[in-house]
N, C-alpha and C positions, 0 to 999 in steps of 0.2 A: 316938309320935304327933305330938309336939308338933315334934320336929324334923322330919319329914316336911310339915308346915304348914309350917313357915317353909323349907325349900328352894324347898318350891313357889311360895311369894309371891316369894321371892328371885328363881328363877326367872322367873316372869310379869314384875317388874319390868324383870330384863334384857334381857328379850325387848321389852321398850316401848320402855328406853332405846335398842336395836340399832333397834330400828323409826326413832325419831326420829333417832338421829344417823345414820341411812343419809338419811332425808327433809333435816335441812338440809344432808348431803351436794351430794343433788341440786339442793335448791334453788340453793345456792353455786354448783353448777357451772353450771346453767342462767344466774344472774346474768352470770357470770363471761363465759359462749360470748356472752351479748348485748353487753355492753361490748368483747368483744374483738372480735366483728362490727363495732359499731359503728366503732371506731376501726381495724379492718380497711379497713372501706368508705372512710374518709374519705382512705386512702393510694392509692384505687384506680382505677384508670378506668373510669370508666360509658361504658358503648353505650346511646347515648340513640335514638339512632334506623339504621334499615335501608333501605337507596334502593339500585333496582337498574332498570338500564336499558339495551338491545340496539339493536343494528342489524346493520346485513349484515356488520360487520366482525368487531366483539366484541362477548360481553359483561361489563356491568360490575356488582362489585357497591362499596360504597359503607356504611362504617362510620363513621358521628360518636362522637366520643370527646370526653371531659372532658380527655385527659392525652394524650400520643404512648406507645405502646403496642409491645411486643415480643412475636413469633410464632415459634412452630414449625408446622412443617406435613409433610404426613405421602400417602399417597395409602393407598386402600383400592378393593378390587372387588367385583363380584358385589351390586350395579354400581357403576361407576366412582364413586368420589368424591374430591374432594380436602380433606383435612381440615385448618382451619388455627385451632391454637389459641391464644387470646389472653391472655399471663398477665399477673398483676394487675390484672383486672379481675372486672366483674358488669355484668349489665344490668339496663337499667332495666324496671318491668315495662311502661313505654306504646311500648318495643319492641316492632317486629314480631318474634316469633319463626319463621316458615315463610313463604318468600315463594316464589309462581310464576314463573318467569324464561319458560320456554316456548322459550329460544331453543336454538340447535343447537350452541352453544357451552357451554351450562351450562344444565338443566333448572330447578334448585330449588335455595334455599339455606335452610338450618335454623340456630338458635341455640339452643345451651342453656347454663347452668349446671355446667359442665363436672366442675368442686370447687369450695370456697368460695374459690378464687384464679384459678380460670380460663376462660374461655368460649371453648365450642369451637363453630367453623362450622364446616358441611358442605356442600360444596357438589358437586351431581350434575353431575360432569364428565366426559368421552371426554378433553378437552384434554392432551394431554402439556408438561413441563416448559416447551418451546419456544415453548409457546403459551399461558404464562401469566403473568403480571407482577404482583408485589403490591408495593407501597408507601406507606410514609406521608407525609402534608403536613401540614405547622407549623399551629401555632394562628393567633390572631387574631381577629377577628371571629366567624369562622364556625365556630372550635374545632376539633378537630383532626380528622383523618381520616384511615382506612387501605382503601385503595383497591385490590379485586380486579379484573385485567383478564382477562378470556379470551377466545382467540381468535386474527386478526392483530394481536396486541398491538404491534408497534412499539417494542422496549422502548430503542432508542436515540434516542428521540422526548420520552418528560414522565416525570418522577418519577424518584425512587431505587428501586431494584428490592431489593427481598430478597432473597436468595438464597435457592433453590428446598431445602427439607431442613434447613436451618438456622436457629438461633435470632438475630434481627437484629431493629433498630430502627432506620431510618434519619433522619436527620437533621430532614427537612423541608427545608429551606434547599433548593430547589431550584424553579425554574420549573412552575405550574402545569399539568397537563396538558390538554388542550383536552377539553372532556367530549363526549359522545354527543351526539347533534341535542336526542332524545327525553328525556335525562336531565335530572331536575328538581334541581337542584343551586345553579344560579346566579343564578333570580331574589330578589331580596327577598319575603318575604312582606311582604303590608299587614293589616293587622289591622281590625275595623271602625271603630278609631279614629283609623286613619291611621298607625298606628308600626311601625316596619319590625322583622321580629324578628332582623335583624342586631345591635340593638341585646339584645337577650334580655334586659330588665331583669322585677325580681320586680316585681309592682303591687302598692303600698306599703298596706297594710292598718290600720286602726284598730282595736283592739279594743271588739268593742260590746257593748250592751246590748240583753237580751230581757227583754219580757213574761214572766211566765211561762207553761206549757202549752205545749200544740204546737200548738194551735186557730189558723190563720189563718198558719200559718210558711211561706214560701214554703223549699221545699226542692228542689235541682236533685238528680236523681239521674244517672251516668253509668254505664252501661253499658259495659265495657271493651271495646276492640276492636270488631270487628263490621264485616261485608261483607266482601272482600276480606282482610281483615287476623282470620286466625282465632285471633290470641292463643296459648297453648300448648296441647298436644295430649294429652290422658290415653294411660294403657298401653292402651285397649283404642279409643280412638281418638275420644273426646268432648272436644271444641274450649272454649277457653275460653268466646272470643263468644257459646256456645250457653247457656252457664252462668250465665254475668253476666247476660244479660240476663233469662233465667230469675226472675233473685232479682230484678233491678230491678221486673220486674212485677209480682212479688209482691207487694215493697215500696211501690210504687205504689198496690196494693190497698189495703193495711195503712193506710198511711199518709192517703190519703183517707178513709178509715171514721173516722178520730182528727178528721179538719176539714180537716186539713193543706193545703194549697196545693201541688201536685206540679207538677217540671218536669222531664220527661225530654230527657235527649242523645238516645235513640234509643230507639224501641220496635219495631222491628223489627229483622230483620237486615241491615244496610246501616251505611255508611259517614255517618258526621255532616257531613263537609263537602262544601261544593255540588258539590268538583269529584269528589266523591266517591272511586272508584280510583286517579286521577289527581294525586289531593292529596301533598303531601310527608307526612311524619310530624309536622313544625310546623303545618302546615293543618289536617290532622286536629286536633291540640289543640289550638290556638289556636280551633277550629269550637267544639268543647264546651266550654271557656271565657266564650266570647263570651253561650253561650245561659243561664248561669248571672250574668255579668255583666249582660247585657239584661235581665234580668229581676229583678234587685234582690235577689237569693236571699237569706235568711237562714243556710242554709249549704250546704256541697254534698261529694257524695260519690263520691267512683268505684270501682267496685267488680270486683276481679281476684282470680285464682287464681293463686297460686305455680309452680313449676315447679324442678323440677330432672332433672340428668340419672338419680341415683341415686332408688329407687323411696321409701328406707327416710325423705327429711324429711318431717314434717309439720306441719300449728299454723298459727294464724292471727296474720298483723303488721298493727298499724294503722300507717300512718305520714302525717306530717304537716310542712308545712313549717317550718323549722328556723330561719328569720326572719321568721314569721309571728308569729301573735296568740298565746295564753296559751290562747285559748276551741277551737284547733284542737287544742292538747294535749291538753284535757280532753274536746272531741268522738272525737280517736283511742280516745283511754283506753276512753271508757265505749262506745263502737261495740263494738272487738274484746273488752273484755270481756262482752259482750251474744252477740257471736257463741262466745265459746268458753263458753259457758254453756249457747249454747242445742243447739251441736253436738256438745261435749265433746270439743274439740281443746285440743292443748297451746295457753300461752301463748308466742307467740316475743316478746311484747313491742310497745313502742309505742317508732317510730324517727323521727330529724328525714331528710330526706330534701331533696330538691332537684327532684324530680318537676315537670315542666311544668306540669299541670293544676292542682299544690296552689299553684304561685307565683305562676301568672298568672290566678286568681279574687281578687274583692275580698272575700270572705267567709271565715268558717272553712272551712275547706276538709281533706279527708282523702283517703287513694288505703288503701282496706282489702285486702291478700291474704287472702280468704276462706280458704283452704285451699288442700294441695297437689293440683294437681291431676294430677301425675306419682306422687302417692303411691295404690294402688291402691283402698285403703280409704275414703279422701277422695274419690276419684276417683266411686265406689259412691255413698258418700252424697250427693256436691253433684249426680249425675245423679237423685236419685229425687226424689218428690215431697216425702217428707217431708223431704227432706234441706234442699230450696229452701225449703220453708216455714220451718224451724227456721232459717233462715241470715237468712230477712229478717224472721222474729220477734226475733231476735237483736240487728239492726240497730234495727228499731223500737226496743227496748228500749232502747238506748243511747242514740238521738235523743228520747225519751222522758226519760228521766236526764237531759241536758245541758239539755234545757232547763227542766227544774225542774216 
């Protein structure tokens, strides 16, 4: 009897021990995949922004890069596409991922998450090799860029050309090529304060001091994407734009009921800035920016959904920028843990990031990925009601926390 007792406790123990040392298994590894991301991303080049623009001759699409970048490229049918993929890299999420070309040259071009090292475009093309030119152009100013021609490309006219099938990265060092009439590439933006965002600098931040409560807080909230520009697209065909703003409204609610002072980027579906469609991808942000600057915000938030090309990531990242205040670290923090609390998503972590919208606010500032919205299951929840509710009760809670 008495050894049958104690096998059994023996037993039970082992079985806690196997329990716990599988959990800080996982824990370690999960640690471990976010530092290695982390310092992943910082060897890698971001696709900050997607600009694409046609005429009777070509058309063009228009990749801004952190770094000069190297492609393979590939073609595919049924129907045509040409596929060109970009390694070591990631996009940013205030990237367009799906844009309308409409021209007779190239219908549409899509972005995703290809692996954690590569991002593949697709772009819906008839074009054969003769009729198509990719190239990159050196940094400076304007940062780097890799440039899709199709059409009468001209290709002994501007730029180093890739070689159609092969893996290349071309120099830059070479004469500008003369852009499309209608491509918005070459003026400076002016910002409302007059500063050209040629210059791209962060707006230098103080760390402040709040009251306690959330009673009387001016809070900007941004809605990601929206109008023209639909963000990523779920497995069964629910847009980001649709989602973001979804939770912003909610949170709007939420948030009013508390006292709060609410300022939205957008409450509809449309475009934040005046020129709306027509705006670059810097107008666009520097639009929602402006509106959380103009108004004195106490902090601000923008809020997106993940994406990848595989079905299987999911979990929610706060991220925050990475020469900012101390107060933006602890609003990431206590946000995405408010949201995986209240959805019951993995934790992917709280990242320093370089994001437009978080360097060019003068407040604490965050850009949250709610969830994957490539992943099926996330996909379900952030379309249902309860899913929006639980996302920006989440959020509440966080902004709740941070401020004491």
């Amino acid at each position: 009897m008495y050894f049958h007792k104690a096998k059994a406790i023996y037993l039970h123990f082992a079985g806690i021990m196997l329990l716990l040392a599988g959990f800080l298994m996982f824990w370690s590894t999960q640690e471990a995949q976010a530092a290695t991301f982390a310092q992943r991303m910082a060897n890698m080049a971001e696709i900050t922004a997607v600009r694409v623009s046609s005429d009777k001759d070509k058309a063009r699409i228009v990749l801004d890069t952190t770094k000069d970048v190297a492609i393979k490229t590939s073609v595919l049918s049924n129907p045509s596409r040409v596929v060109v993929d970009i390694q070591g890299a990631w996009i940013s999420p205030e990237a367009k991922k799906t844009i309308n070309i409409g021209s007779q040259f190239a219908k549409s071009v899509r972005l995703a998450q290809f692996d954690p090292n590569t991002v593949r475009v697709v772009i819906e093309s008839t074009m054969n090799e003769s009729n198509r030119n990719f190239f990159t152009l050196a940094g400076g100013n304007t940062g780097h860029r890799l440039v899709l021609d199709f059409g009468n490309v001209g290709k002994g006219s501007g730029g180093a050309a890739i070689d159609f099938g092969k893996t290349g990265s071309s120099s830059g060092n070479t004469e500008k090529p003369q852009p499309s009439t209608d491509e918005q590439t070459s003026t400076p933006v002016t910002t409302s304060d007059g500063d050209s965002d040629k210059k791209d600098e962060a707006t230098p931040v103080v760390e402040p001091e709040f009251t306690p409560g959330i009673k009387g807080k001016k809070i900007t909230i941004d809605a990601g994407h929206g109008g023209s520009d639909v963000g990523a697209i779920g497995p069964t065909g629910v847009t980001e734009k649709s989602i973001t703003l979804r939770i912003a409204m909610e949170l709007q609610r939420l948030l009013t009921a508390e006292g709060a002072e609410v300022i939205m980027t957008r409450n509809k579906d449309t475009e934040v800035s005046p020129k709306k469609a027509n705006a670059t991808d810097i107008e666009e942000l520097q639009a929602r920016c402006d509106i959380a600057n103009r108004n004195d915000s106490d902090i601000f938030i923008s809020i997106h959904m993940d994406s990848f090309t595989s079905s299987s990531p999911s979990g929610t990242t706060g991220y925050y920028y990475g020469k900012g205040t101390k107060a933006s670290v602890r609003l990431a923090q206590y946000v995405s843990d408010g949201v995986v609390s209240a959805l019951s998503t993995g934790h992917r972590g709280v990242k320093s990031c370089n994001f437009y919208v978080v360097r060019h606010t003068n407040m604490p500032a965050i850009l949250l990925e709610t969830a994957f919205i490539s992943n099926e299951k996330e996909e379900r929840l952030l379309n249902s009601e309860a899913g929006i509710q639980k996302a920006a009760s989440g959020i509440l809670k966080g902004i709740k926390k941070f401020f004491g």
